[in-house]
Steps between C-alpha positions, in 0.01 A plus 500: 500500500402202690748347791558153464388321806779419761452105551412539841186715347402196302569240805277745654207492218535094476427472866209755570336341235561174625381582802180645353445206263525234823275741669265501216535083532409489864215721499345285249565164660331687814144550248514213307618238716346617877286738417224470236394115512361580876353867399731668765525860453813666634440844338694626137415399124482099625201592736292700272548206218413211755155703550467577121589105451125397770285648230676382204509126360813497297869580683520899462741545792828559294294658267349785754857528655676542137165806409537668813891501475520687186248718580616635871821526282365704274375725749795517717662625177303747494524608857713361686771630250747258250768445811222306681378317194803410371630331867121355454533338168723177535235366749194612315634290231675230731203429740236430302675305230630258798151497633398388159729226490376369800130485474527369142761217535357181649837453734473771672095526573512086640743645728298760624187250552700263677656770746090637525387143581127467592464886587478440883600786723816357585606471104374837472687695843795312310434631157498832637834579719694324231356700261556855691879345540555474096297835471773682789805365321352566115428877598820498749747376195322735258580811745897357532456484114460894491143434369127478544229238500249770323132354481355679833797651601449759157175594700632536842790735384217701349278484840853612670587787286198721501415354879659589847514117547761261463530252252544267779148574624356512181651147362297399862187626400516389131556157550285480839253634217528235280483253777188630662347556142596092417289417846199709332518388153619093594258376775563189719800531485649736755753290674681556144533869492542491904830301395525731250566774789744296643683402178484868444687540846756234458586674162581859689726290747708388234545816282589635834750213525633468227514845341540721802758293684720461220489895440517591856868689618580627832654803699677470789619797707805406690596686822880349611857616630582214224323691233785472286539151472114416419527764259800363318354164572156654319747589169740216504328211573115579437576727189270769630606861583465651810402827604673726804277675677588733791230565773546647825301271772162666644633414855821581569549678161826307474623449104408172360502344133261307305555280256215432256534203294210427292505130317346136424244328693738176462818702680295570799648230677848538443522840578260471801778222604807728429382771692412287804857323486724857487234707744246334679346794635470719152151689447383349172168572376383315176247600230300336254530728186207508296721546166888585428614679200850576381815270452499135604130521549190613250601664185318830505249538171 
């Protein structure tokens, strides 16, 4: 029998799929709006239309994005496994149906060819970072919403899992791909996919920012005769538990503790400032965690 969900499981739901849904939103505003009325190609499903779109004389670009989206889908059902797809499937669906919106409803396109002006290089350079800002905080907000963009990332999980690379290095070399293949296959116009690089660029800065800094926790190894406060200090006022850790000092092998207290980039400060006020001349170390798991942080799944 089925559990009912606890109604902080379906707060939980609501959210991540808000989060993936305004994701979705700005990731489309970034093709449609900056993107595709200057031909700038900043890598994914968007780049790959915009050059389908120079040899075509009817608007295929939501049209390309919507064919390849089901079928990378399709595929990463197939091998990426039904986890993957299914974290995949709210944008696969979102993404291209808010693309479609906006290259089909007036509004929204004589916005776009009043922000790309007369096509000079300044419009263009323009065009471009704000794009790669919408594109950082739609694939930023879709990771915070538990999900995935899918489109190219189905085939860079694929390159990752039967390659020793990351899928860091190959998201690089797909998109870089698609650039350089948009400066063979679109001539004249290489400033456009040169901002494309850069758009591509300002993009990683802001998953980076975003996504990573909101995720990031800390350790911090305190070495102190006031060990007990800071650690009751750690519990009481931070909410985080402290571990006691006796060590015997390499020097004089005299019997010290350590108190590791592991917790939330935003309580640096505060207990950075606490332990300064009660012992100025405490050994503290501090860590950037990659990921914590267990209570009060990530769930485990």
């Amino acid at each position: 029998m089925l559990k009912k969900p606890t109604k902080i499981q379906v707060f939980s739901f609501i959210c991540n799929n808000a989060l993936v849904l305004i994701g979705a939103f700005f990731l489309a505003i970034a093709s449609s709006i900056f993107l595709v009325k200057l031909n700038i190609v900043a890598g994914g499903l968007s780049g790959i239309a915009i050059i389908v779109q120079h040899y075509v004389d009817f608007p295929v670009i939501d049209i390309v994005v919507w064919s390849l989206s089901a079928a990378l889908w399709i595929v990463g059902w197939f091998t990426c496994g039904k986890e993957f797809s299914l974290r995949t499937l709210l944008s696969t669906l979102a993404y291209p149906g808010f693309l479609t919106l906006m290259m089909r409803v007036d509004y929204f396109q004589n916005i776009a060819t009043q922000i790309a002006g007369d096509g000079s290089t300044g419009n263009i350079l323009i065009c471009g970072l704000f794009a790669g800002v919408f594109i950082g905080a739609g694939v930023a907000l879709t990771f915070l919403g538990k999900g995935s963009t899918g489109g190219v990332d189905v085939i860079i999980y694929i390159l990752a899992k039967h390659t020793k690379l990351k899928e860091s290095i190959w998201s690089f070399i797909v998109d870089g791909s698609i650039i350089v293949l948009s400066m063979i296959l679109i001539p004249h116009q290489w400033i456009n996919s040169l901002v494309g690089i850069i758009s591509a660029f300002i993009a990683s800065l802001m998953i980076d920012f975003i996504y990573n800094s909101n995720i990031s926790s800390y350790q911090a190894d305190v070495i102190s005769d006031h060990w007990e406060e800071i650690s009751r200090f750690a519990q009481d006022v931070l909410g985080r538990g402290a571990t006691i850790i006796h060590a015997e000092g390499g020097y004089k092998g005299e019997a010290r503790i350590i108190v590791r207290i592991v917790f939330e980039k935003r309580q640096f400060d505060k207990l950075r400032k606490y332990i300064a006020s009660v012992d100025p001349k405490a050994f503290v170390t501090y860590t950037q965690t990659k990921a914590v798991y267990g209570e009060g942080f990530t769930e485990h799944k």
